[in-house]
C-alpha positions as semicolon CSV with decimal commas, in nm:
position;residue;x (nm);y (nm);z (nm)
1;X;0,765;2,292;-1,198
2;X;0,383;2,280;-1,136
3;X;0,105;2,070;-1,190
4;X;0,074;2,243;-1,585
5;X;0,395;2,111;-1,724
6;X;0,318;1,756;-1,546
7;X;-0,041;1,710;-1,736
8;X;0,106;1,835;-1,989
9;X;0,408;1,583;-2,066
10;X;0,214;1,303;-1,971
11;X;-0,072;1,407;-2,216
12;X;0,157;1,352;-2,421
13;X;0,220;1,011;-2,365
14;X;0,008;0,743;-2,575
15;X;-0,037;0,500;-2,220
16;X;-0,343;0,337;-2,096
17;X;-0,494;0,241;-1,746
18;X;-0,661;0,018;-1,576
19;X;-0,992;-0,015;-1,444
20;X;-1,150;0,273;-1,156
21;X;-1,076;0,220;-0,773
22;X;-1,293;-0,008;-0,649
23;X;-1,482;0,163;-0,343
24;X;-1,456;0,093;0,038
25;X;-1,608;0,355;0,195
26;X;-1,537;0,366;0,565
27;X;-1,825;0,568;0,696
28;X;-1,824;0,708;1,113
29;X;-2,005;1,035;1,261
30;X;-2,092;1,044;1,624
31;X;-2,385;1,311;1,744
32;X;-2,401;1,480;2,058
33;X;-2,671;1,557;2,265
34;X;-2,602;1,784;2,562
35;X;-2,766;1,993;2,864
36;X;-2,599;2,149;3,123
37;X;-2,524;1,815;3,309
38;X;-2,491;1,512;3,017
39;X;-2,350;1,419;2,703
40;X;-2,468;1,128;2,531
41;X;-2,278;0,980;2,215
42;X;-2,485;0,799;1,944
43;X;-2,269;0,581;1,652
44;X;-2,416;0,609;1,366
45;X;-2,259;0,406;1,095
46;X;-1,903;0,224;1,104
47;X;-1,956;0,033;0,766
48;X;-1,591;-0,087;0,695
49;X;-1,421;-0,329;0,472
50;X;-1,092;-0,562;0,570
51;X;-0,822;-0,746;0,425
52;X;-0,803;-1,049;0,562
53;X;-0,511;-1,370;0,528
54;X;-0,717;-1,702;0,678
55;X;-0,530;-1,990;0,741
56;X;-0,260;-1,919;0,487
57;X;0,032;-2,205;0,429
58;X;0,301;-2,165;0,176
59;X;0,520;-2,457;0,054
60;X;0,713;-2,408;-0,226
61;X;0,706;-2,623;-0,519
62;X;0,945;-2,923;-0,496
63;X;0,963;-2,905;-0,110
64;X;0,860;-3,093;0,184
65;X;0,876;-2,754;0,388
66;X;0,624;-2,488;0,455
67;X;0,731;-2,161;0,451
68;X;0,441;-1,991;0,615
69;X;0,245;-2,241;0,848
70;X;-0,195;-2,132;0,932
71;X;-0,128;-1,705;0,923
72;X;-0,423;-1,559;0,971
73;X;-0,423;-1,158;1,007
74;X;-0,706;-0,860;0,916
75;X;-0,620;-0,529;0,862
76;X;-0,892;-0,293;0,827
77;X;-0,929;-0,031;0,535
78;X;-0,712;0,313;0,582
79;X;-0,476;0,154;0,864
80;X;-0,139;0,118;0,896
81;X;0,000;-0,244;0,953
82;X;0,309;-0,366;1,072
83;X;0,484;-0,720;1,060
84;X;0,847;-0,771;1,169
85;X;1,076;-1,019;1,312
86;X;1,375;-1,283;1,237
87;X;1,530;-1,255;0,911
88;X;1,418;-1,563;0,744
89;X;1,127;-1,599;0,907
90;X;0,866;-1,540;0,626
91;X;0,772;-1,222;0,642
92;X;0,886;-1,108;0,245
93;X;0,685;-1,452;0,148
94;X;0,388;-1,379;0,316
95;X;0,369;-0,995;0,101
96;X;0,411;-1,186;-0,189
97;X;0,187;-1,438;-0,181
98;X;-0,052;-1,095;-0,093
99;X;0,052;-0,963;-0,398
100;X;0,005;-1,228;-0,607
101;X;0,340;-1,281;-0,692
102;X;0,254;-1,676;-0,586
103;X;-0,063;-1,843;-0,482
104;X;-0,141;-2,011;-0,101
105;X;-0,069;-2,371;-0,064
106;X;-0,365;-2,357;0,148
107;X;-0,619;-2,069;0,322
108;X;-0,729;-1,778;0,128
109;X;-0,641;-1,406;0,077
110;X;-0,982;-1,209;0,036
111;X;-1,149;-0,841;0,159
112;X;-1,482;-0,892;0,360
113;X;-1,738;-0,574;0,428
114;X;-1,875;-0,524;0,747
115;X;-2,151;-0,400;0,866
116;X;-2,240;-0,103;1,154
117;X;-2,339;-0,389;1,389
118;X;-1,996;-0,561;1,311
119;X;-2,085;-0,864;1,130
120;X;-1,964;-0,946;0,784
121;X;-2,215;-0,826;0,482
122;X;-2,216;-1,059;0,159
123;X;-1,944;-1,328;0,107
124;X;-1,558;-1,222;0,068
125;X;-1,427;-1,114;-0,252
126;X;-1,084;-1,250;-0,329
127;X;-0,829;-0,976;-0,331
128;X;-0,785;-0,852;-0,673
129;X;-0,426;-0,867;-0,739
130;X;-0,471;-0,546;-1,010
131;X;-0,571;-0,383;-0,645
132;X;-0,236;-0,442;-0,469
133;X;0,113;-0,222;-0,453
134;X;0,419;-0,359;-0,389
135;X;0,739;-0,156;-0,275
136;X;1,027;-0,371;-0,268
137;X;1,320;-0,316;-0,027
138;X;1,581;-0,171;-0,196
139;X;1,317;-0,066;-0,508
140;X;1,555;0,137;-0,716
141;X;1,758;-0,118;-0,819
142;X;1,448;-0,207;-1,024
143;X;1,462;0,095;-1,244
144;X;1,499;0,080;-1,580
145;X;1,413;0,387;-1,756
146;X;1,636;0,668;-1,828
147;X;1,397;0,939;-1,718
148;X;1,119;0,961;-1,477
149;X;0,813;0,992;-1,664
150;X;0,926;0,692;-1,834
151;X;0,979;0,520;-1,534
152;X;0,662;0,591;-1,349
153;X;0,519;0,444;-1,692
154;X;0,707;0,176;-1,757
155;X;0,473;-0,122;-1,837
156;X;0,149;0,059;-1,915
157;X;0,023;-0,119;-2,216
158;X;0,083;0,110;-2,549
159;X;-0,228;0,226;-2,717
160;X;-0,408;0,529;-2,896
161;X;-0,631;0,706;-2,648
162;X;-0,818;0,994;-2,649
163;X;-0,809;1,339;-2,503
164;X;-1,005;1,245;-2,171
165;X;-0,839;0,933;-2,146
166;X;-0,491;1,157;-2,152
167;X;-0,630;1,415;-1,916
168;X;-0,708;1,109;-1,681
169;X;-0,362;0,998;-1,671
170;X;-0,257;1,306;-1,646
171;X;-0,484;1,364;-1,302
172;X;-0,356;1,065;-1,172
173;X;-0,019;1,088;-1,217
174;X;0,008;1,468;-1,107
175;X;-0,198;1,317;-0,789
176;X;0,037;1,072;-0,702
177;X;0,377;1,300;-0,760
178;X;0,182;1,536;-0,526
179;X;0,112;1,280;-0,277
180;X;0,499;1,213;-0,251
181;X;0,631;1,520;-0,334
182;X;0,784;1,471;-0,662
183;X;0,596;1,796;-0,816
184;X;0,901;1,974;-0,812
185;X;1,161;1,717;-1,035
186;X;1,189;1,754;-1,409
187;X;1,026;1,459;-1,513
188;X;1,269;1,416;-1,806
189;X;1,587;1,337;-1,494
190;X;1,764;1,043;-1,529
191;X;1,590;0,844;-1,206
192;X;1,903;0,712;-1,066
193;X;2,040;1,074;-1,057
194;X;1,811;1,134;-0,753
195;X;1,858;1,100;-0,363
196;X;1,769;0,798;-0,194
197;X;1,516;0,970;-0,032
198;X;1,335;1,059;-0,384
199;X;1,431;0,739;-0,524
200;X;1,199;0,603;-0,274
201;X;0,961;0,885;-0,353
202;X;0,954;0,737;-0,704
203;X;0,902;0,440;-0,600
204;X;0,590;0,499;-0,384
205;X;0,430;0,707;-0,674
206;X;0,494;0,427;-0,932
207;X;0,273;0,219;-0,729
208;X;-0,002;0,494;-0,680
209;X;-0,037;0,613;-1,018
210;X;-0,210;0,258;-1,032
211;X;-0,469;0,355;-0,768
212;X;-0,443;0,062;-0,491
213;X;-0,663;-0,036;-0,261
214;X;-0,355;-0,217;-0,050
215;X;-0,021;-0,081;-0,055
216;X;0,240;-0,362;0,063
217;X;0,616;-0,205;0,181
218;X;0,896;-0,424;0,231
219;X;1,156;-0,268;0,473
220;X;1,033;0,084;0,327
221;X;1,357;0,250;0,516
222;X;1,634;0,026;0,433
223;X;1,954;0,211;0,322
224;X;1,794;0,541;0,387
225;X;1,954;0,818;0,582
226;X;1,802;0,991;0,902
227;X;1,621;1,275;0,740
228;X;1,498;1,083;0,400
229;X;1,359;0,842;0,705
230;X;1,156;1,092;0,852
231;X;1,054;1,223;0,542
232;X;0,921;0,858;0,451
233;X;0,736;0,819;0,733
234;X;0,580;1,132;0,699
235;X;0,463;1,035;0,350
236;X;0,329;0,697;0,461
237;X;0,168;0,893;0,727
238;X;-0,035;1,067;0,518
239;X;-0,083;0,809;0,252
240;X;-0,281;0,581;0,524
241;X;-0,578;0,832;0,481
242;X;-0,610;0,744;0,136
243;X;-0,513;0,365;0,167
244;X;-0,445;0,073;0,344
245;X;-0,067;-0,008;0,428
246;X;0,090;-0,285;0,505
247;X;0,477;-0,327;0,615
248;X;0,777;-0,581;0,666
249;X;1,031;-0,359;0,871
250;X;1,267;-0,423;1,161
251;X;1,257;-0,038;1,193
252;X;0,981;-0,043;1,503
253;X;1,091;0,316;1,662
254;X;1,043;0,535;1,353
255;X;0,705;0,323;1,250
256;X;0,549;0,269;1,570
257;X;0,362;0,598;1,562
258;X;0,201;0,526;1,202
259;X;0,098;0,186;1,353
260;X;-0,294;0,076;1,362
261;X;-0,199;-0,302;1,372
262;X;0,105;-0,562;1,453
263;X;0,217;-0,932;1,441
264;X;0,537;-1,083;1,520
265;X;0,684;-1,379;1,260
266;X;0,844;-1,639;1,413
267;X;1,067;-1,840;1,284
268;X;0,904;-2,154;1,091
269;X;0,636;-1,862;0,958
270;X;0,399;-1,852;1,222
271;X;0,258;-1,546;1,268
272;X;0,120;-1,382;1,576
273;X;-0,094;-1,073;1,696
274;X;0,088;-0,858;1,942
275;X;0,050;-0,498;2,077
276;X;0,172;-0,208;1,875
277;X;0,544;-0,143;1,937
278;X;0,599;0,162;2,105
């Protein structure tokens, strides 16, 4: 199948979509000036924007125990980062309360800009939660549609639209089954008839169809075999140009090249910064 037949079917489809990606342009050229003997190298701009978790603490409601105790992390735009450790430890809790799923006890979740000189520009803007993906581990237990075109849009509000709000959708989802590689599947298949390597493939585009800012994976390789590993990492590989990523997994070998950033959760959910795992 090609990208026709996608725009087409989904043109088709009376959905609607949320507001445009907000913009965080991450702007960096470097100019050289040479003779024979010397190269000189002149930065420009390095305007960036990062998530950032600031004294975070999690207690659930009812308890006496925190969950996740002062994590702090930033992760800047288009990188790829990486928390693991002790089952139990907090790691799932802390990409939820990212997500939105459940709000900080205390400490805030927000995305500052930055400036070329390195120093924040305006005040932080809380992290829109409309901004944020979340993969779960194990996501295709969560379908629920009996084909895939229904399943990638599953929950998008009902409503009459017209013909450039069809050819929109139609962009974006024919976008994100490129990005994955899903061009290919008949979109009227019967989702849990796929591999586990395209179920996760499903997954991933299900999330990007809704143009994130901050994609959140939890255990994005769990139950997968060798090859629909590799073929995962490849795709997150490439997706970390577009977004930024940000992973629970206790699989360090096949991640560590795709990493930009990594902390350690210990048990009690205190998080620390340590050096990429290699």
């Amino acid at each position: 199948m090609g990208s026709t037949p996608v725009g087409h079917q989904l043109a088709v489809s009376a959905v609607s979509w949320q507001t445009e990606k907000m913009t965080m342009p991450f702007l960096r050229r470097t100019n050289f000036s040479a003779n024979t003997r010397t190269y000189v190298a002149h930065r420009v701009c390095c305007e960036h924007s990062c998530f950032e978790v600031n004294d975070v603490a999690y207690r659930p409601p009812g308890t006496k125990v925190n969950l996740l105790d002062d994590v702090s992390l930033s992760l800047r735009e288009k990188r790829f980062g990486l928390i693991y450790g002790r089952s139990g430890s907090g790691k799932t809790t802390l990409l939820q309360l990212i997500a939105g799923f459940s709000k900080p006890t205390s400490g805030s979740i927000h995305v500052q800009r930055y400036g070329d000189d390195g120093h924040p520009t305006g005040s932080p803007k809380n992290l829109d939660s409309n901004k944020v993906g979340f993969v779960f581990q194990f996501p295709e237990r969560y379908f629920v549609a009996e084909n895939v075109l229904d399943e990638v849009t599953f929950g998008w509000p009902r409503q009459r639209g017209g013909s450039q709000l069809k050819e929109l959708l139609a962009l974006r989802l024919q976008k994100a089954f490129t990005s994955v590689g899903l061009i290919g599947i008949p979109l009227d298949q019967d989702p849990q008839s796929l591999s586990g390597g395209y179920k996760r493939r499903l997954a991933l585009a299900i999330q990007l169809v809704q143009s994130p800012d901050l994609l959140l994976l939890d255990e994005p390789l769990a139950g997968l075999d060798w090859k629909a590993r590799a073929d995962v990492v490849k795709l997150l590989n490439n997706l970390k140009k577009e977004l930024t990523l940000l992973t629970v997994s206790h699989d360090l070998k096949e991640l560590s090249p795709l990493v930009d950033q990594s902390w350690r959760m210990e048990m009690g959910g205190i998080l620390k910064a340590v050096p990429p795992p290699v």
